[in-house]
DRENDO-663584 format. One record per atom (N, C-alpha, C, O): x, y, z. Coordinates in steps of 0.02 Angstrom, whole numbers, padded with zeros to 5 digits, always signed. Layout:
BEGIN
{px: X	py: Y	pz: Z} .
...
END
This chain:
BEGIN
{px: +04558	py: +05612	pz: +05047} .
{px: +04587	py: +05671	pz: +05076} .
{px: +04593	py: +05661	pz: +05152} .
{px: +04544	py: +05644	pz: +05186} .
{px: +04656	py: +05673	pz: +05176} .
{px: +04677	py: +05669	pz: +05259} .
{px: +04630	py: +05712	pz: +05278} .
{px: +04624	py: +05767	pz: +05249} .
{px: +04587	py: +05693	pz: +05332} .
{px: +04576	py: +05775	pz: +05383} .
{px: +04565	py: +05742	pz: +05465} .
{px: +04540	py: +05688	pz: +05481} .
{px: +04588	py: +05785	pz: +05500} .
{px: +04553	py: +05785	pz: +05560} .
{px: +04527	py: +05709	pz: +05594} .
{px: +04546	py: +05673	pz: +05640} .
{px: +04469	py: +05708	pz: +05538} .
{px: +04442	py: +05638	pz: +05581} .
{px: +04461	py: +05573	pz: +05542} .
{px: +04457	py: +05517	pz: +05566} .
{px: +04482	py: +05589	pz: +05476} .
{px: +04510	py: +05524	pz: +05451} .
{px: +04587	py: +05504	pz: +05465} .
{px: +04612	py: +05451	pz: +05445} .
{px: +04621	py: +05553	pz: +05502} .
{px: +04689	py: +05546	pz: +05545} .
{px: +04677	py: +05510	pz: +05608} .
{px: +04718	py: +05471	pz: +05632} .
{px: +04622	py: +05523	pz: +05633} .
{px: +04620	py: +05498	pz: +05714} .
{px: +04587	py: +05432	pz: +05708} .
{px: +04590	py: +05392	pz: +05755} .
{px: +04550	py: +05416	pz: +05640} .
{px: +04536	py: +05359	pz: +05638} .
{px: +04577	py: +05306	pz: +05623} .
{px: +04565	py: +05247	pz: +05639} .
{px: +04620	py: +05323	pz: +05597} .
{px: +04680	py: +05294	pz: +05559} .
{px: +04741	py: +05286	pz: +05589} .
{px: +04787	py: +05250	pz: +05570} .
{px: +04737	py: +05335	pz: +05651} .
{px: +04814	py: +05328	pz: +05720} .
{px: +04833	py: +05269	pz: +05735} .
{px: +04799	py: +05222	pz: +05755} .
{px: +04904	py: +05275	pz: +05724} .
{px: +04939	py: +05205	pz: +05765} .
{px: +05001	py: +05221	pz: +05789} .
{px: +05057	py: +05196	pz: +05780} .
{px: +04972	py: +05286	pz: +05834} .
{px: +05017	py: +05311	pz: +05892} .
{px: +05056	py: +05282	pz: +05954} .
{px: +05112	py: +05290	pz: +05979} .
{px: +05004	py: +05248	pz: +05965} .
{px: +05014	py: +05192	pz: +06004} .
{px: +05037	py: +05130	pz: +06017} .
{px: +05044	py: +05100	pz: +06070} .
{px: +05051	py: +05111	pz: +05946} .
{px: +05074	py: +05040	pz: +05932} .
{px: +05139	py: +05057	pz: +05948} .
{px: +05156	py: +05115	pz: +05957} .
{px: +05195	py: +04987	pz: +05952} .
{px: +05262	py: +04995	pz: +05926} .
{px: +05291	py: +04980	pz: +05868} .
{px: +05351	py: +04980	pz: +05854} .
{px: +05224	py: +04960	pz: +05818} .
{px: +05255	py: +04917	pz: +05745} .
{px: +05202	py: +04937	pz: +05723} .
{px: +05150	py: +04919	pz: +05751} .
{px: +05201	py: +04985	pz: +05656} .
{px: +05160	py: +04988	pz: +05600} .
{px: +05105	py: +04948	pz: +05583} .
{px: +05045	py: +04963	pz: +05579} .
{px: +05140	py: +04887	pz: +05574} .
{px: +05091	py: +04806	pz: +05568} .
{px: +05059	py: +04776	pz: +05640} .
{px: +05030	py: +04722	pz: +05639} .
{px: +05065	py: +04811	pz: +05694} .
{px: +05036	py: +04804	pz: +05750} .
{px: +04959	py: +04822	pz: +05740} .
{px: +04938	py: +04868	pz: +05705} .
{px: +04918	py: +04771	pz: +05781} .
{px: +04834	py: +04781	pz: +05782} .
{px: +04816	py: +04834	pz: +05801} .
{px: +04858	py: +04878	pz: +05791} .
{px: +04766	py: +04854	pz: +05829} .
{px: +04730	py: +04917	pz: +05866} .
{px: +04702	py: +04879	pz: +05884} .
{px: +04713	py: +04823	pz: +05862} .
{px: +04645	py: +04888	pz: +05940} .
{px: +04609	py: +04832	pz: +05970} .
{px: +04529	py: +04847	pz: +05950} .
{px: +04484	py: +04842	pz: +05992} .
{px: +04521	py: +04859	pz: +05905} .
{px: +04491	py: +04900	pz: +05850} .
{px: +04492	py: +04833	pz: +05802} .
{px: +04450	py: +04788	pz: +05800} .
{px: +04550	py: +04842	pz: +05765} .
{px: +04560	py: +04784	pz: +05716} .
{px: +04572	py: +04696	pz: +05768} .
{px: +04553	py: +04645	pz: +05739} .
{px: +04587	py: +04692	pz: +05806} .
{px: +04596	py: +04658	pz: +05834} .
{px: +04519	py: +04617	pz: +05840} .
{px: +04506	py: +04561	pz: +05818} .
{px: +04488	py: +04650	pz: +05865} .
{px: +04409	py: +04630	pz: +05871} .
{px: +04375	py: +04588	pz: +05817} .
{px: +04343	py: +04536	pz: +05819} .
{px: +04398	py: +04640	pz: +05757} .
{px: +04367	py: +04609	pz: +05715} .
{px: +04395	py: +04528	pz: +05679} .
{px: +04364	py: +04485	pz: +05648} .
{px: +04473	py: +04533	pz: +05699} .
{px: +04488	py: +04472	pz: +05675} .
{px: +04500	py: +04414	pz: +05717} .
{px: +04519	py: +04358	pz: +05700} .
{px: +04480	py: +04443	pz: +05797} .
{px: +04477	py: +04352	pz: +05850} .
{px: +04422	py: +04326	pz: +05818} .
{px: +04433	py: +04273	pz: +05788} .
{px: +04373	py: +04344	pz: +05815} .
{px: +04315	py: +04297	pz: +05815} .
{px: +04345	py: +04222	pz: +05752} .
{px: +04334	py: +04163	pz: +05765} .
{px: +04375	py: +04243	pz: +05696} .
{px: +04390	py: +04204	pz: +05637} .
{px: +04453	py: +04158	pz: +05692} .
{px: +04446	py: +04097	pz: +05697} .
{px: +04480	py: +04174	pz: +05709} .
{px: +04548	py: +04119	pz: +05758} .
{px: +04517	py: +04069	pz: +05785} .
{px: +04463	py: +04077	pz: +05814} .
{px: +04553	py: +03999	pz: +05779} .
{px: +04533	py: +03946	pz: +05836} .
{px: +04520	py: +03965	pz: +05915} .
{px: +04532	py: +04019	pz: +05942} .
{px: +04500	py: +03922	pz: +05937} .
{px: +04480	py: +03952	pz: +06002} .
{px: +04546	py: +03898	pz: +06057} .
{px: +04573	py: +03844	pz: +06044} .
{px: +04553	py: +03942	pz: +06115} .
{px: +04629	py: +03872	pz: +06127} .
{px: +04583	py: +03797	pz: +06172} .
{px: +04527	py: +03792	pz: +06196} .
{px: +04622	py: +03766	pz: +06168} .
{px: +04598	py: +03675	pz: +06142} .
{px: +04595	py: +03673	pz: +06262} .
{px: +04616	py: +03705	pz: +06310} .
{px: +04552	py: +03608	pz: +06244} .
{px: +04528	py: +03602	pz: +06312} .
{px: +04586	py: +03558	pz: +06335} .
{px: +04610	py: +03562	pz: +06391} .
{px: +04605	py: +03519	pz: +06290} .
{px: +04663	py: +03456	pz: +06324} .
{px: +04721	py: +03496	pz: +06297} .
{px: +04722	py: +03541	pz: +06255} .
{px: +04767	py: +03470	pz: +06328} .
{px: +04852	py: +03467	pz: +06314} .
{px: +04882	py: +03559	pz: +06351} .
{px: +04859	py: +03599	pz: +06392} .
{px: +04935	py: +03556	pz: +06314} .
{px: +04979	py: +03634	pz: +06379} .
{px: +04939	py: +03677	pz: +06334} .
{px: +04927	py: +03675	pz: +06273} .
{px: +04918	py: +03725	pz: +06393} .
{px: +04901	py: +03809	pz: +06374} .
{px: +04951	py: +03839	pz: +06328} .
{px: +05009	py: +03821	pz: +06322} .
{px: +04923	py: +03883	pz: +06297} .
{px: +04974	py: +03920	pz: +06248} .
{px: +04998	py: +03960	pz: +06278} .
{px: +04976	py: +03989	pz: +06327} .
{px: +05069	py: +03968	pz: +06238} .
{px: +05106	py: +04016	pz: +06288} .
{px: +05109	py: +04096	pz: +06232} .
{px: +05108	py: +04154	pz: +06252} .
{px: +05112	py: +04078	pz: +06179} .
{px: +05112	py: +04134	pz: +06134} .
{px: +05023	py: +04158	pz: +06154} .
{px: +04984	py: +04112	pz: +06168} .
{px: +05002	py: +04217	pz: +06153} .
{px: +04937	py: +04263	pz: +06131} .
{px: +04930	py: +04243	pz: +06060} .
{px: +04977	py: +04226	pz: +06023} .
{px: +04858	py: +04247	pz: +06043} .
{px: +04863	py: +04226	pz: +05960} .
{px: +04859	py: +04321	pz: +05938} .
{px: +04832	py: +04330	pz: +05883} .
{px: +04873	py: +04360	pz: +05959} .
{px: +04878	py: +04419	pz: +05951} .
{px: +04948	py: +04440	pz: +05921} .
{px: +04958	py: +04467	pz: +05866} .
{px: +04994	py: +04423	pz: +05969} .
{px: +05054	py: +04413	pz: +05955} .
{px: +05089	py: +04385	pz: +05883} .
{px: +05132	py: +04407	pz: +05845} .
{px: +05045	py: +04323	pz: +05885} .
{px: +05069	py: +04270	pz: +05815} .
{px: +05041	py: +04318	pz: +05763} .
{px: +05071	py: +04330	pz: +05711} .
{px: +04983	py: +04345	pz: +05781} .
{px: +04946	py: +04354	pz: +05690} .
{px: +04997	py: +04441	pz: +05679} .
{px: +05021	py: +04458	pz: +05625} .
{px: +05002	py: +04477	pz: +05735} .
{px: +05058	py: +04531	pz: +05711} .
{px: +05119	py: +04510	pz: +05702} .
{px: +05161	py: +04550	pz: +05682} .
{px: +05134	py: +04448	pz: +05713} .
{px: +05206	py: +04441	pz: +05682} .
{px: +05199	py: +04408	pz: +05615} .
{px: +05252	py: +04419	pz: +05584} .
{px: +05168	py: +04381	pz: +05587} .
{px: +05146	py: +04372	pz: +05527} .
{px: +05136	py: +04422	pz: +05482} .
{px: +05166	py: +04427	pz: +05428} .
{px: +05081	py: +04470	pz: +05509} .
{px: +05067	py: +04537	pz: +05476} .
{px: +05116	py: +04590	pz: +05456} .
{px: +05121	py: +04625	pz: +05406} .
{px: +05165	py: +04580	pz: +05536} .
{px: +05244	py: +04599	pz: +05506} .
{px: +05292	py: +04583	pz: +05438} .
{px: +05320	py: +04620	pz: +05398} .
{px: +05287	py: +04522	pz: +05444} .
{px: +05325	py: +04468	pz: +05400} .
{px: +05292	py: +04507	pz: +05323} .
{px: +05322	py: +04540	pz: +05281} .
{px: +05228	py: +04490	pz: +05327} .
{px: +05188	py: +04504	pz: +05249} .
{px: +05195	py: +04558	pz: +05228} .
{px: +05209	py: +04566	pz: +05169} .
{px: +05188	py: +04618	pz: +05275} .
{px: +05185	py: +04691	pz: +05268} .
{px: +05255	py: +04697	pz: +05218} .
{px: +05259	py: +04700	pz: +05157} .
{px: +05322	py: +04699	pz: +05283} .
{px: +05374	py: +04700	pz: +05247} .
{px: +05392	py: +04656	pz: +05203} .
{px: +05453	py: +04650	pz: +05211} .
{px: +05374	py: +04621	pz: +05161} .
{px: +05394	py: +04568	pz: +05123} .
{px: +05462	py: +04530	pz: +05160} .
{px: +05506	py: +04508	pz: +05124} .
{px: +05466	py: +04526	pz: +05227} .
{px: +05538	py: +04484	pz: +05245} .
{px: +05519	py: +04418	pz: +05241} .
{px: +05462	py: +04397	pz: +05230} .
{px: +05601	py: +04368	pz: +05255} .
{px: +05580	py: +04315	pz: +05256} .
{px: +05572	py: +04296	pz: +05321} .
{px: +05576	py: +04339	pz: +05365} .
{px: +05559	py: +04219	pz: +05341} .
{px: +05531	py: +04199	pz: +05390} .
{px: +05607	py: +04230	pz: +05463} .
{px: +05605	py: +04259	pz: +05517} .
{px: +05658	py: +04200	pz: +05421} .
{px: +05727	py: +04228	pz: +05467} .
{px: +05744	py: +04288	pz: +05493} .
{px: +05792	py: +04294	pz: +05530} .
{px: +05687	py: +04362	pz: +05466} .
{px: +05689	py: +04419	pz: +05479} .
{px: +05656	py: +04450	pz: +05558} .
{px: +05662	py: +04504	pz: +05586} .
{px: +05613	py: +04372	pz: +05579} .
{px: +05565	py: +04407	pz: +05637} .
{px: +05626	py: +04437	pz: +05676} .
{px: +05685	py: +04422	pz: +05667} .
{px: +05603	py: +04479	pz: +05717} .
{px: +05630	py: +04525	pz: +05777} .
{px: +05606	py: +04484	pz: +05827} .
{px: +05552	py: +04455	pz: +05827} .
{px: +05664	py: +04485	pz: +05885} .
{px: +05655	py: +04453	pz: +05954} .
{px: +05590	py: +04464	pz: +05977} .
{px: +05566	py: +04415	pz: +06006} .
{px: +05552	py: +04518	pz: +05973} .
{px: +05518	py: +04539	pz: +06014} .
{px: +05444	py: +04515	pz: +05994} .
{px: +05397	py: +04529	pz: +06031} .
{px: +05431	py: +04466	pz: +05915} .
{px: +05390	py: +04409	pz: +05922} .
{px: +05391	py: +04343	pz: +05959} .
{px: +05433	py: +04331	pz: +06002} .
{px: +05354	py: +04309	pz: +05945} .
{px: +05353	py: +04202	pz: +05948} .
{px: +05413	py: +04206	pz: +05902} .
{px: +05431	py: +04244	pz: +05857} .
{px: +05442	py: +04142	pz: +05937} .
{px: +05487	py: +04129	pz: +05890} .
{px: +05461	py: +04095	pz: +05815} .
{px: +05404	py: +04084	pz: +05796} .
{px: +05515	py: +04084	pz: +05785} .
{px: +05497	py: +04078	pz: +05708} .
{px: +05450	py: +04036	pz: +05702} .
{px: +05395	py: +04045	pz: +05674} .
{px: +05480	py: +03971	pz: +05737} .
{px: +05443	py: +03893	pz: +05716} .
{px: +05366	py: +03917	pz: +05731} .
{px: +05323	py: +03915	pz: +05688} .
{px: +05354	py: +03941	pz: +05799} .
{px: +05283	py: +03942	pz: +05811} .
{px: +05246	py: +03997	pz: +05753} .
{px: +05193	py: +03984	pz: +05726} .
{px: +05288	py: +04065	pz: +05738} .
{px: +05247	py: +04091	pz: +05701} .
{px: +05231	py: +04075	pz: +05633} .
{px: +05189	py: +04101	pz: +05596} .
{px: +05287	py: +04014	pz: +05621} .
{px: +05288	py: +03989	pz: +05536} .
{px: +05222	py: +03920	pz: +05531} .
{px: +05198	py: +03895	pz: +05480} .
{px: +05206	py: +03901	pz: +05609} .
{px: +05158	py: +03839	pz: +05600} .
{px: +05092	py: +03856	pz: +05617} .
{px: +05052	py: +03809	pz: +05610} .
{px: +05064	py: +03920	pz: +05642} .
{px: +05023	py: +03956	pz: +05659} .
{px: +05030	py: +03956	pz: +05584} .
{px: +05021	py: +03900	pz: +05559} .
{px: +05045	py: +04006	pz: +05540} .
{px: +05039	py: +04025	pz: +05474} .
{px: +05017	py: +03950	pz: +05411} .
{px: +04984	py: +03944	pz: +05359} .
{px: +05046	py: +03918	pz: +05443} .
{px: +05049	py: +03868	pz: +05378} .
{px: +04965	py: +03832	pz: +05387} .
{px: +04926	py: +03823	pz: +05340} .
{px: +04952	py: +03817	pz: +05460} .
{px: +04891	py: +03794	pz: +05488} .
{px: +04821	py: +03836	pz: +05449} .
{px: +04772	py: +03813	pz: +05421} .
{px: +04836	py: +03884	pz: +05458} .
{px: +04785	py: +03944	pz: +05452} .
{px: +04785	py: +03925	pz: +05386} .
{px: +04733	py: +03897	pz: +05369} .
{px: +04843	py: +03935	pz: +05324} .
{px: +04825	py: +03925	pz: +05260} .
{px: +04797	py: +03858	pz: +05236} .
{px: +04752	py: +03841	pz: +05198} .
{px: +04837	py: +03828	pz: +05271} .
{px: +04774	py: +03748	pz: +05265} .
{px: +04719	py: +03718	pz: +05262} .
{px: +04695	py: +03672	pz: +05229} .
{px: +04692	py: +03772	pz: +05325} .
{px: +04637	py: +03756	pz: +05343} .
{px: +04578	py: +03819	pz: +05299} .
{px: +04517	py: +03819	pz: +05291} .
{px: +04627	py: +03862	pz: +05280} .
{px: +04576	py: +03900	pz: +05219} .
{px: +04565	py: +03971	pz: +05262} .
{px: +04535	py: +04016	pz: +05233} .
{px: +04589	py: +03981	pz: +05333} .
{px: +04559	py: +04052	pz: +05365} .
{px: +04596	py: +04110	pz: +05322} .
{px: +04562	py: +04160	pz: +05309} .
{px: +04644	py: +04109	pz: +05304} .
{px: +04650	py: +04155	pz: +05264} .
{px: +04613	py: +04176	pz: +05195} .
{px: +04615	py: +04235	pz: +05176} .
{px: +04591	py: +04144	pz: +05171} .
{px: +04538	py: +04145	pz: +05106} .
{px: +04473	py: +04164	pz: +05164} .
{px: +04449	py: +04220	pz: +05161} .
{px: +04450	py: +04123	pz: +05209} .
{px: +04410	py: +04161	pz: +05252} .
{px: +04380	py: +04208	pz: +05250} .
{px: +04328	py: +04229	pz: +05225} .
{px: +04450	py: +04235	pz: +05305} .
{px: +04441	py: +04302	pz: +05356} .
{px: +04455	py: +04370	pz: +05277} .
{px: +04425	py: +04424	pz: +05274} .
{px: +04489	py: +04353	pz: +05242} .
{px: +04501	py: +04396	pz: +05172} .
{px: +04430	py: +04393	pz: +05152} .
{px: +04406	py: +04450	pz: +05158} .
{px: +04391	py: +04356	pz: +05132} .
{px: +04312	py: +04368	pz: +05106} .
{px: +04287	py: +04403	pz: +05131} .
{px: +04263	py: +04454	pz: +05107} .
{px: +04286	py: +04376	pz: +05218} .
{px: +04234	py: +04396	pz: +05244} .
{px: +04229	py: +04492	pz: +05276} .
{px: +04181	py: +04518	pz: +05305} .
{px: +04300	py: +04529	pz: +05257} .
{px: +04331	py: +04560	pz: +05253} .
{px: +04285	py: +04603	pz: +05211} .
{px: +04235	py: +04638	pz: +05219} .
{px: +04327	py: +04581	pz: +05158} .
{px: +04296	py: +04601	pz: +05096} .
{px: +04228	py: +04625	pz: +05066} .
{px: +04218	py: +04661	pz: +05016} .
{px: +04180	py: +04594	pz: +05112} .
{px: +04103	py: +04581	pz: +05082} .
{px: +04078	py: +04648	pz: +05145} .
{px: +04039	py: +04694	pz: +05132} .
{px: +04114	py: +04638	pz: +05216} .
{px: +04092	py: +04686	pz: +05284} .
{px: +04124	py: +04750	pz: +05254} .
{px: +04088	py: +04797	pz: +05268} .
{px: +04177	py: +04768	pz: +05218} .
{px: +04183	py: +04835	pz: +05197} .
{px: +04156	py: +04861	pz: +05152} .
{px: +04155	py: +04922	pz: +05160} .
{px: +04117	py: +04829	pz: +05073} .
{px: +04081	py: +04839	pz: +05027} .
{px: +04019	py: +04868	pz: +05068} .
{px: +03990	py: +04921	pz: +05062} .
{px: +04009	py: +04816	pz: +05110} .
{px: +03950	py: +04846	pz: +05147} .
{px: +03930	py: +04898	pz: +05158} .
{px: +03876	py: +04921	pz: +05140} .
{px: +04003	py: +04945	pz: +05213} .
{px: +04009	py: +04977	pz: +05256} .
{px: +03999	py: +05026	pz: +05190} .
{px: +03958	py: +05071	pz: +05201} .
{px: +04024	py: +05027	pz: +05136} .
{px: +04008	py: +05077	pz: +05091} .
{px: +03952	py: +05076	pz: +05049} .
{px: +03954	py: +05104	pz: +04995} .
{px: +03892	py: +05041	pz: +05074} .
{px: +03845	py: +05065	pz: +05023} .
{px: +03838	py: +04997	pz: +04967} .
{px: +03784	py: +04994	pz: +04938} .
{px: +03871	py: +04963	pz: +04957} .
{px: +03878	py: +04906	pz: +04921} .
{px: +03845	py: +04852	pz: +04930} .
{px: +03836	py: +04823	pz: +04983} .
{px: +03823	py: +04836	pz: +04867} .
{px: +03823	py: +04759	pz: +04909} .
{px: +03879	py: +04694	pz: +04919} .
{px: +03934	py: +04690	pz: +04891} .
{px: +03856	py: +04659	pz: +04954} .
{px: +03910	py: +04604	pz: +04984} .
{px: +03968	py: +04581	pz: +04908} .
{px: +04029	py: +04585	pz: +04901} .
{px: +03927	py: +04563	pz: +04876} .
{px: +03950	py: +04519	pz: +04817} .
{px: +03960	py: +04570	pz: +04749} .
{px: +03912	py: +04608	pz: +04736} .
{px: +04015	py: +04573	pz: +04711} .
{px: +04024	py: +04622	pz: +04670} .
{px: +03975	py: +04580	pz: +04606} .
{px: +03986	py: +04520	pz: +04594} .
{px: +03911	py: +04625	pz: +04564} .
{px: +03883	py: +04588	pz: +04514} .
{px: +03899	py: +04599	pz: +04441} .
{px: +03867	py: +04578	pz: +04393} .
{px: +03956	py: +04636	pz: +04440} .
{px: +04014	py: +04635	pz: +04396} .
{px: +04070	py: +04664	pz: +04399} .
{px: +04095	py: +04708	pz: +04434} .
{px: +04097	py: +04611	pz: +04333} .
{px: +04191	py: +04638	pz: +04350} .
{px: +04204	py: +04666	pz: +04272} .
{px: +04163	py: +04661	pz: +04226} .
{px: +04268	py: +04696	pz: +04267} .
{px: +04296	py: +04742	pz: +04204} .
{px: +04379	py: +04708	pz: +04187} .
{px: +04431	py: +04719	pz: +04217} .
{px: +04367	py: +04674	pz: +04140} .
{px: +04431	py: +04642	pz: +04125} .
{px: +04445	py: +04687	pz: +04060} .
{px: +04415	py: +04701	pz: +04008} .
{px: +04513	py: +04705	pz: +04095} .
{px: +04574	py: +04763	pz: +04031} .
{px: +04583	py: +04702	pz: +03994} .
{px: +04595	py: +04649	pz: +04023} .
{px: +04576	py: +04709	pz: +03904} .
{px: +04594	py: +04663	pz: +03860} .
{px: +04676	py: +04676	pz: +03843} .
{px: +04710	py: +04633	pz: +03815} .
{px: +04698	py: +04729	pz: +03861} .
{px: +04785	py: +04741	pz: +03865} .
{px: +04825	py: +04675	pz: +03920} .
{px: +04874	py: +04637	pz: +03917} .
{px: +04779	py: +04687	pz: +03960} .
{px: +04807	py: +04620	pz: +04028} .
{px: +04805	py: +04572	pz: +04002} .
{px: +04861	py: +04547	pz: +03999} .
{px: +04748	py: +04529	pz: +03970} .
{px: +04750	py: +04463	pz: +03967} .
{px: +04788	py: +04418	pz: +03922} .
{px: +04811	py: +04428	pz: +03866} .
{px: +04788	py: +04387	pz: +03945} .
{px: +04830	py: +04329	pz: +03888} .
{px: +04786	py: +04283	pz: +03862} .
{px: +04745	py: +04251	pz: +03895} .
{px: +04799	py: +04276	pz: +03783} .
{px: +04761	py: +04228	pz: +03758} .
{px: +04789	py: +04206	pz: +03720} .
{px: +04832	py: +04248	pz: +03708} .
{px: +04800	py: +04144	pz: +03673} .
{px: +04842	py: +04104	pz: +03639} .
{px: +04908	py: +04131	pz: +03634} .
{px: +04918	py: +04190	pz: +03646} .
{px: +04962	py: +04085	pz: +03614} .
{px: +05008	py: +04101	pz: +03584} .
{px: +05014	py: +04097	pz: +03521} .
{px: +04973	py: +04059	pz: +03495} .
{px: +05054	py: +04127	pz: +03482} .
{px: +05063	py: +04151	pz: +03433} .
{px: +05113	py: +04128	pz: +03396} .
{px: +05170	py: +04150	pz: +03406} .
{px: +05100	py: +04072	pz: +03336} .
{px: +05169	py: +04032	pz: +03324} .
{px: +05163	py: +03971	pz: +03373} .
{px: +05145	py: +03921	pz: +03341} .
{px: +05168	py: +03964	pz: +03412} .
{px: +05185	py: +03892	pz: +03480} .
{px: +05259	py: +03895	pz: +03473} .
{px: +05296	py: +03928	pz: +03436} .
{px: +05271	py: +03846	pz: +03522} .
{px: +05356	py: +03835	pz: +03560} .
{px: +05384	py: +03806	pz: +03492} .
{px: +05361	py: +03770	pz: +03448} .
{px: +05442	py: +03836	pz: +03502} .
{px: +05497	py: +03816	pz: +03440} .
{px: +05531	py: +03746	pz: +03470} .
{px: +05540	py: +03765	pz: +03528} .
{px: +05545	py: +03705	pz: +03469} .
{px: +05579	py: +03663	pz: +03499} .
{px: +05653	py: +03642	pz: +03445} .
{px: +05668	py: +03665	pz: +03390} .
{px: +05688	py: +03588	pz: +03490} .
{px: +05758	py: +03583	pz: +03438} .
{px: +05734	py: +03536	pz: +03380} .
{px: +05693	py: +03490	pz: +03380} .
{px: +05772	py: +03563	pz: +03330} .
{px: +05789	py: +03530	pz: +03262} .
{px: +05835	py: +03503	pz: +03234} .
{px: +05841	py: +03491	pz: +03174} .
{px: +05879	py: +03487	pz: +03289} .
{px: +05918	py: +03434	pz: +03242} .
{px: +05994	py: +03470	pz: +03209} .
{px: +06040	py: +03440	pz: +03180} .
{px: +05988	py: +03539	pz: +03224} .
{px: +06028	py: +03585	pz: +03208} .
{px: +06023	py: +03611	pz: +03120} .
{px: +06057	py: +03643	pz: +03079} .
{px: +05978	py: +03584	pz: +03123} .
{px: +05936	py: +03607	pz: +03057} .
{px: +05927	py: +03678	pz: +03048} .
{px: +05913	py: +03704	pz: +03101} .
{px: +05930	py: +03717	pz: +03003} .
{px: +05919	py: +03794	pz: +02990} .
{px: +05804	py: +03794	pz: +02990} .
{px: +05760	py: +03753	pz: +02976} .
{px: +05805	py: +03846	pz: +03009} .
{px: +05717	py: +03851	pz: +03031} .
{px: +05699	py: +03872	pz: +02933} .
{px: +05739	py: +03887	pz: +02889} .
{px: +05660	py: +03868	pz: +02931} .
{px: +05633	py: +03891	pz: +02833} .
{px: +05618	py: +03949	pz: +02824} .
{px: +05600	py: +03977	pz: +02771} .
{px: +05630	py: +03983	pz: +02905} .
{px: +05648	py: +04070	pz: +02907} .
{px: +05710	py: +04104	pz: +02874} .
{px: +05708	py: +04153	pz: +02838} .
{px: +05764	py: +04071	pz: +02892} .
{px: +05815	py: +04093	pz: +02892} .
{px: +05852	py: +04054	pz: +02840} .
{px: +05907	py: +04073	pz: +02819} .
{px: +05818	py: +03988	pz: +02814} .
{px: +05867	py: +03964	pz: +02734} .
{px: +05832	py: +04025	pz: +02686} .
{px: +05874	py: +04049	pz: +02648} .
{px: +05761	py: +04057	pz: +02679} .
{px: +05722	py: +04094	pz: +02654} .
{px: +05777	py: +04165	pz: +02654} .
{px: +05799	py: +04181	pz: +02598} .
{px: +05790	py: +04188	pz: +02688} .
{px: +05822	py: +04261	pz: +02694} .
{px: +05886	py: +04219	pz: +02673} .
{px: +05886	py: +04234	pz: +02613} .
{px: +05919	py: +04194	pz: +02678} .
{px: +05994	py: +04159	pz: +02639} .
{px: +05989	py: +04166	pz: +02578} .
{px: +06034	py: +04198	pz: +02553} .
{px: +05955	py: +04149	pz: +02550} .
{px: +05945	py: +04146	pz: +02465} .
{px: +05930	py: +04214	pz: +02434} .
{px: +05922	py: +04219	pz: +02373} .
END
C-alpha cells in the first residue's frame, strides 16, 4: 500500500530517466564496480553513467541501437556490459542484492526452501520425436483407413 512515507522513499523526482540511480542506489552498487586502473588514459565515461545506460537499455527492453545521445556511446556501453557479464558481476551484485534485502526483511540470507508448481515443470516426453519415414503411412493412420 502507497502512503506518505513509502512515496518519499520511492521518489525519482529528481532524476531525468526512470532507470536513473538515486545516490541512494548508487551507493550501494559502486562498491561491486572495478575500481579505475593506475596505468593507461583516465576514463572519460563516469561508471555511473555506463551502469544507467545499461539499466536504461534492460528496463526498456531496447536494443543496443536505441541508447539516447545523452548516454556513452554504444561501443563503450556495450563493452562495459559484456565485461561485467564475463567476469560474473552481474550474478554478483544480483546475489548479493538478493541475500541484503531478505535480510532487511527479517529473513535469512539463504532461502532454506523452494515450492516448485508441478503444472510448470516439464518432465519426459510423451511418445518421443516422430522423425521421417520414407513417406510411409505411420500404423496410426493405415489403422483408421481400414
Amino acid at each position: 500500500m502507497w502512503t506518505d512515507t513509502t512515496r518519499a522513499l520511492h521518489a525519482r523526482a529528481g532524476l531525468a530517466l526512470p532507470s536513473d540511480l538515486t545516490d541512494a542506489e548508487w551507493a550501494v552498487i559502486a562498491p561491486f564496480l572495478p575500481p579505475p586502473s593506475h596505468v593507461g588514459r583516465p576514463r572519460r565515461w563516469k561508471m555511473r553513467r555506463i551502469v544507467e545506460a545499461i539499466l536504461y537499455l534492460l528496463r526498456g527492453g531496447l536494443p543496443w541501437r536505441m541508447l539516447p545521445p545523452c548516454f556513452p556511446p554504444v561501443s563503450t556501453v556495450r563493452r562495459w556490459f559484456y565485461m561485467w557479464r564475463d567476469s560474473g558481476l552481474w550474478q554478483t551484485l544480483n546475489h548479493s542484492l538478493l541475500m541484503a534485502t531478505r535480510e532487511i526483511h527479517g529473513r535469512e540470507a539463504s532461502p532454506s526452501a523452494g515450492v516448485i508448481d508441478s503444472q510448470s515443470v516439464k518432465t519426459t516426453e510423451s511418445g518421443g520425436p516422430r522423425g521421417y519415414d520414407g513417406k510411409r503411412c505411420s500404423a496410426h493412420t493405415s489403422a483408421l483407413a481400414r
